[in-house]
C-alpha positions as CSV (number, residue, x, y, z in Angstrom):
1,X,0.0,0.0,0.0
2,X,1.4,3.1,-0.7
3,X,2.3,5.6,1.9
4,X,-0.5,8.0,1.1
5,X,-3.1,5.8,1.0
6,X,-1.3,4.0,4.1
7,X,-1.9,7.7,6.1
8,X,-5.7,8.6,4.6
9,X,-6.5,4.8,5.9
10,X,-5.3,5.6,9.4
11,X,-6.5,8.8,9.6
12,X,-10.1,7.9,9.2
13,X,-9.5,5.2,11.5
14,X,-8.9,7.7,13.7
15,X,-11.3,9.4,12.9
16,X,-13.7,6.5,13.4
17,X,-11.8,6.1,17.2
18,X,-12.4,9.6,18.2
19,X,-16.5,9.2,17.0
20,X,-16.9,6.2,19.1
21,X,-15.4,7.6,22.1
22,X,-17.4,10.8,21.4
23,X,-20.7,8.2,21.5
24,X,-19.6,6.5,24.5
25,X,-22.0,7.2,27.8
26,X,-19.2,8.4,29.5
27,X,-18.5,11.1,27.4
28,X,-22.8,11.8,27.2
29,X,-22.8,12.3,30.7
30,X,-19.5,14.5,30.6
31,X,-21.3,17.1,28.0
32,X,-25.0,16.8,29.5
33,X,-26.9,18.8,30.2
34,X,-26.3,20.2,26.3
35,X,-30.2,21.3,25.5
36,X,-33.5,21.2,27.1
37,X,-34.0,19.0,29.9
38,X,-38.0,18.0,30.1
39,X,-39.3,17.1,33.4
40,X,-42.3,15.2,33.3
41,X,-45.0,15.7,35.8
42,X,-48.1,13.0,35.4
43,X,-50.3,15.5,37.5
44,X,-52.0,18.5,37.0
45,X,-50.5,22.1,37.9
46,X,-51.0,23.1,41.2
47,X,-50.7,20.3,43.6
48,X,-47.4,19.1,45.3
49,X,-46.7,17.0,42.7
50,X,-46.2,19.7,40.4
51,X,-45.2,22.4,42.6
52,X,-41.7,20.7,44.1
53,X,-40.3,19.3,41.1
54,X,-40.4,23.0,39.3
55,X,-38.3,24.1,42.8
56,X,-36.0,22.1,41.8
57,X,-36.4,21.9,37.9
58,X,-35.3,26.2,38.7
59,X,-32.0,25.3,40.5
60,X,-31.0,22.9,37.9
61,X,-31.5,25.6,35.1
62,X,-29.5,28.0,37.0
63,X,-26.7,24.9,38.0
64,X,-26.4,23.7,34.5
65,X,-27.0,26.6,32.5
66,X,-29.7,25.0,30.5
67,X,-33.3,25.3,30.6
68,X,-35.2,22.7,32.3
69,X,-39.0,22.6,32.3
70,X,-41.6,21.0,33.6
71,X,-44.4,19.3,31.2
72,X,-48.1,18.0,32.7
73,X,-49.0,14.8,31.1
74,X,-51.8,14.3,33.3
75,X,-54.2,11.1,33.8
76,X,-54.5,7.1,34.1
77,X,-53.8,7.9,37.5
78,X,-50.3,9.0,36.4
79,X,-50.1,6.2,33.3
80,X,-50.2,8.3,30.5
81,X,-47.3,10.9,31.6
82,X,-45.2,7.9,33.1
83,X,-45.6,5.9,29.7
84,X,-44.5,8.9,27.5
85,X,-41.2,8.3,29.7
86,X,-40.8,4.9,29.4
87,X,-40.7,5.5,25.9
88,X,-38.7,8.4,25.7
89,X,-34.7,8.0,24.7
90,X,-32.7,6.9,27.4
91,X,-30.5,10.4,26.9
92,X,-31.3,12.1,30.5
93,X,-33.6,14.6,28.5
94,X,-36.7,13.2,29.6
95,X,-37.3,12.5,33.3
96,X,-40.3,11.6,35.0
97,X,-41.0,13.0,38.7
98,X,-43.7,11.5,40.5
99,X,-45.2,10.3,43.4
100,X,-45.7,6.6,44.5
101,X,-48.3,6.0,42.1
102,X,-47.1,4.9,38.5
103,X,-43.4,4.1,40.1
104,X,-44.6,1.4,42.2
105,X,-48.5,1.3,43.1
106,X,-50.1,1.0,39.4
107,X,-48.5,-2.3,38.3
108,X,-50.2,-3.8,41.6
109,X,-53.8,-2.2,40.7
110,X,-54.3,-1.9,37.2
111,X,-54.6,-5.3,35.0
112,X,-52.9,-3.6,32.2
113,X,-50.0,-1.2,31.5
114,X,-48.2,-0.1,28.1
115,X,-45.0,-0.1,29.9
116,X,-43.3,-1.8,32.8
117,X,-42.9,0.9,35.7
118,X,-40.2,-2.1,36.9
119,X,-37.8,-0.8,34.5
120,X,-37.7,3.2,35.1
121,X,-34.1,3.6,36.1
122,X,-34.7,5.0,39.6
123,X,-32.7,8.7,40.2
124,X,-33.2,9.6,43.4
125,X,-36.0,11.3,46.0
126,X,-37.1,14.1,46.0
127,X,-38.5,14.8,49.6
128,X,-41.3,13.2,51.8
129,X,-44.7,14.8,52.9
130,X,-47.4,13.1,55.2
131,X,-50.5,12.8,54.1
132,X,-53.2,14.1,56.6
133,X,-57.3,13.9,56.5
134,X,-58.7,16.9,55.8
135,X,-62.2,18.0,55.7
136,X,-64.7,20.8,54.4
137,X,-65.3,22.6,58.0
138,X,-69.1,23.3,56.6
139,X,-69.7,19.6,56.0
140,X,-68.1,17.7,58.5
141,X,-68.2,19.0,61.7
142,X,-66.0,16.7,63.4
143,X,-63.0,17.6,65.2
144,X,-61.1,14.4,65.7
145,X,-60.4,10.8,64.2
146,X,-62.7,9.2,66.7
147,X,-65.2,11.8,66.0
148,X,-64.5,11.6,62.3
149,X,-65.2,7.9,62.7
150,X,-68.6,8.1,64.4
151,X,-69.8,10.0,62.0
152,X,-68.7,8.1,58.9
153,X,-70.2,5.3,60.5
154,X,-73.4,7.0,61.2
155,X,-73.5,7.5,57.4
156,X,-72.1,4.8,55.1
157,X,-71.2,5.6,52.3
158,X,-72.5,9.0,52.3
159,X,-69.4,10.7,53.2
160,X,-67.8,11.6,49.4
161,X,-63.7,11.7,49.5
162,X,-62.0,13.1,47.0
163,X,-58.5,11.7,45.7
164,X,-55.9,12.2,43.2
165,X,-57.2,9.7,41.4
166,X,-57.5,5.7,41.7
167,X,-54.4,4.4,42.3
168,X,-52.8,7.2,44.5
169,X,-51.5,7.3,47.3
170,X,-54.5,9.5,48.5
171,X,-56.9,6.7,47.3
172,X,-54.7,4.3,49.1
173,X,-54.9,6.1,52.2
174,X,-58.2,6.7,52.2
175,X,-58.7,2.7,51.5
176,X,-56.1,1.9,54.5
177,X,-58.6,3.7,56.9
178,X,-61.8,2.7,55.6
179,X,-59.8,-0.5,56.5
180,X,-58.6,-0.1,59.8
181,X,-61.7,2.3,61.0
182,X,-64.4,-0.1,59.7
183,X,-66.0,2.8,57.5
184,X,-67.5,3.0,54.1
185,X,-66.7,5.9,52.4
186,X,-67.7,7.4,48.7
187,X,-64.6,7.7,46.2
188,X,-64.9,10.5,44.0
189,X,-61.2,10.7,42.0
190,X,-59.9,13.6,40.2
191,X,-56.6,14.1,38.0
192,X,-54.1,15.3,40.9
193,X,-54.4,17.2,44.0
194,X,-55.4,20.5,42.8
195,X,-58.8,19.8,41.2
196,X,-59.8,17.4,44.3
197,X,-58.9,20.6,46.5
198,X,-60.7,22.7,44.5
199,X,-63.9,20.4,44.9
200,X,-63.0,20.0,48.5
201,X,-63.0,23.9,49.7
202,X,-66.0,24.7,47.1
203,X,-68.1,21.9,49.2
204,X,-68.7,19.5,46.2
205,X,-67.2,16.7,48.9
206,X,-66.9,16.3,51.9
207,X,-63.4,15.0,52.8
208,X,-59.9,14.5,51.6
209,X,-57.0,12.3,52.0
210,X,-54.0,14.3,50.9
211,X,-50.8,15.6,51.4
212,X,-50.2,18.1,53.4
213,X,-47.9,20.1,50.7
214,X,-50.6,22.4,49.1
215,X,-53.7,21.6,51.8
216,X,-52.3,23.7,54.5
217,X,-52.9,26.8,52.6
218,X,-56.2,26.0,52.5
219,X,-56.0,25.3,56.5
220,X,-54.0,28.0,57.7
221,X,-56.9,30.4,55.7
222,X,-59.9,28.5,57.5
223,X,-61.2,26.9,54.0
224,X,-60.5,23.1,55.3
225,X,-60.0,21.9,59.0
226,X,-57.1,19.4,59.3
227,X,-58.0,16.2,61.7
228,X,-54.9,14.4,61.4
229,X,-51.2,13.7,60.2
230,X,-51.1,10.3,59.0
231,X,-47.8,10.0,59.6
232,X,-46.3,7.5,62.5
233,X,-45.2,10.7,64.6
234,X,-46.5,13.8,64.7
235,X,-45.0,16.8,62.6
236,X,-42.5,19.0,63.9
237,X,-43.9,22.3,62.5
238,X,-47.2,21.1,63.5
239,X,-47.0,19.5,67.1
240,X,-50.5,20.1,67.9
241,X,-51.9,18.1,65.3
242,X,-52.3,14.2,66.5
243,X,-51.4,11.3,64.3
244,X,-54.5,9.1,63.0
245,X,-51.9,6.0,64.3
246,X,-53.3,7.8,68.0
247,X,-56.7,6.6,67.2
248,X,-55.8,3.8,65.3
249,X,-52.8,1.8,66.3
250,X,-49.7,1.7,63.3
251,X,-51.6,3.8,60.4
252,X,-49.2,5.7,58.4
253,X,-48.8,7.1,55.0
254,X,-46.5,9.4,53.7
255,X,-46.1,10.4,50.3
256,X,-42.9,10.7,48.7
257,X,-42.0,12.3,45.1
258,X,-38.9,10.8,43.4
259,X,-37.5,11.3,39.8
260,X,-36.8,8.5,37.4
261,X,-35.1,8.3,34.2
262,X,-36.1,6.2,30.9
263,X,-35.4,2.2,30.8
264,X,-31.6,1.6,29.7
265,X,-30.4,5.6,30.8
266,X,-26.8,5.2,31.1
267,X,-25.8,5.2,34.7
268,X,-22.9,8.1,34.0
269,X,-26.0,10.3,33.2
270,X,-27.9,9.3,36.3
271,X,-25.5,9.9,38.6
272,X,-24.8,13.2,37.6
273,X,-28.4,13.9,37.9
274,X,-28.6,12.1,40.9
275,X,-25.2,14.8,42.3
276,X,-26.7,17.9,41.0
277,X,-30.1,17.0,42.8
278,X,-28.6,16.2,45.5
279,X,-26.4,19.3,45.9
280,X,-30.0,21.1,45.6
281,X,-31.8,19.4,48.5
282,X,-29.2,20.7,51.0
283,X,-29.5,24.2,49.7
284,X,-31.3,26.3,52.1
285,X,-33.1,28.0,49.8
286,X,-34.8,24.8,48.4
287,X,-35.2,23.4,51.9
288,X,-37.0,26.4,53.1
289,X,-39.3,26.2,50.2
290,X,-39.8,22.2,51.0
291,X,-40.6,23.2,54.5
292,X,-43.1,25.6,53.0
293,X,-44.6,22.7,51.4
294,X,-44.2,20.5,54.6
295,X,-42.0,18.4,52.9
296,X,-38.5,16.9,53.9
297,X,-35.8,16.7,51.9
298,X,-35.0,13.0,51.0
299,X,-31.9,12.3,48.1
300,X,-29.6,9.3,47.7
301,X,-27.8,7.5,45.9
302,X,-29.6,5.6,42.6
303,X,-28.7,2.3,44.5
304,X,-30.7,3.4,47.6
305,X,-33.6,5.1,45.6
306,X,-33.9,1.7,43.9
307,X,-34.0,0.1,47.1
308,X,-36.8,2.4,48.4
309,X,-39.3,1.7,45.3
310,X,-38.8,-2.0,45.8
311,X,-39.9,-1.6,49.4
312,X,-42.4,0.9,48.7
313,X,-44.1,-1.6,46.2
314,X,-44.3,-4.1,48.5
315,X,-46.3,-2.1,51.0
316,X,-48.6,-0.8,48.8
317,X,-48.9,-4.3,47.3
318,X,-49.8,-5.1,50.5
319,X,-52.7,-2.3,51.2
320,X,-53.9,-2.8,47.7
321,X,-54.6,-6.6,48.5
322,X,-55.5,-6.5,52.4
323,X,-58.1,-3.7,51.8
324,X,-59.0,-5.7,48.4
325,X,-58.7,-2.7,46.5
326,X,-60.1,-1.9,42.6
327,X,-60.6,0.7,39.9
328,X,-64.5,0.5,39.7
């Protein structure tokens, strides 16, 4: 071969070398963020599901130099935003933040999904927020569990809670201590938090099951009465509110919101999202905006978030079968 052609051969090989090492995850991860990041949000705006992962979605923006936004795919209990994930490209530009729901609840619940919420690649959590009862002070007079109880029971049936929608964690709740209380309530879901609230302070229900994120506005100005945390202790910035576990022995449910990335995202590119999340939950800005929200800040590593979801979809397994719980 002559020299030339000897030189123009290895030169593309080169060429060729430097391309693959260019497509290698590794090197992804090193260059990423380089456009749009979309956060996907399988709620509507307004509720805590929506509200903490543009907190955070703002401090990326600023960290990376990149915009990233926050997009509402919104029903199927979370199925529709959470499949648009699934089958997004595993490139770290389309995440999915969500709450327990279509990460590890829906694949116990619904007989049919068009993706397998087993193989989101888990990124970390966000923060955790209890969920509390909450009532319409004009249609439930009630001002404890026990009395809560007597009256539900007084009235099967005819007491209409609102939730995020089947599935949720607010259904779930509310399913746990119909449950445990030996009451029949009335399930009237809506898509997310925010149109259930609505409903809830207008008086078009009577009750709610919900996080405490958003709903305390709605206490603090006298438009819903809070009965209960339902978390195992009682809150910190709220020590005169008593657990429903007071009343009724080992209830809890806390709501968590987590991101997740596409099935098959390359672990470089996770675990520089998991960092720069990280980084942003000890920031005292965003922990005094989680507070805000009564929210904790959780993070991680991917390995421990992993290890959450597989716990959490055991014990909501667990609720969804004990409390024999369907979509109809």
């Amino acid at each position: 071969m002559p020299c030339s052609a000897r030189y123009f051969a290895g030169t593309i090989a080169a060429l060729a070398l430097a391309v693959s090492a260019a497509l290698t995850p590794g090197a992804r991860a090193q260059d990423y963020p380089a456009r749009v990041v979309r956060i996907i949000v399988p709620y509507p705006p307004g509720g805590t599901a929506d509200v903490m992962p543009r907190i955070v979605a703002d401090w990326l923006s600023r960290k990376w130099g990149q915009s990233v936004i926050i997009e509402n795919r919104t029903g199927a209990g979370g199925n529709i935003g959470a499949e648009v994930v699934a089958k997004a490209d595993p490139d770290g530009y389309t995440l999915l933040s969500a709450p327990p729901g279509p990460l590890v609840v829906n694949q116990n619940l619904y007989p049919h999904l068009d993706f397998d919420p087993l193989q989101f690649v888990p990124i970390v959590v966000l923060a955790r927020v209890p969920n509390a009862l909450v009532v319409n002070p004009s249609k439930i007079k009630a001002a404890s569990v026990k009395d809560f109880i007597s009256y539900a029971k007084a009235n099967p049936g005819k007491v209409t809670d609102a939730t995020q929608g089947n599935g949720t964690t607010s259904h779930l709740t509310s399913e746990l201590f119909q449950m445990m209380a030996r009451v029949k309530l009335q399930n009237v879901p809506y898509r997310g938090s925010a149109p259930a609230l609505n409903d809830l302070v207008a008086g078009n229900v009577d009750c709610m099951f919900d996080n405490l994120g958003v709903s305390m506005q709605f206490v603090k100005a006298g438009k819903l009465k809070l009965i209960a945390v339902a978390s195992p202790d009682r809150v910190s910035s709220l020590p005169d509110a008593p657990t429903i576990a007071e009343t009724l022995p080992g209830f809890a449910s806390v709501t968590w919101f987590a991101l997740a990335a596409p099935p098959k995202t390359p672990a470089a590119i996770v675990d520089k999202i998991n960092a720069a999340v990280n980084e942003a939950l000890h920031d005292p800005t965003i922990i005094k905006r989680f507070a805000d929200l009564t929210a904790e800040p959780a993070g991680g590593t991917p390995q421990e978030t992993a290890a959450y979801f597989k716990d959490e979809a055991q014990r909501w397994k667990n609720v969804i079968v004990s409390a024999h719980v369907t979509l109809d």
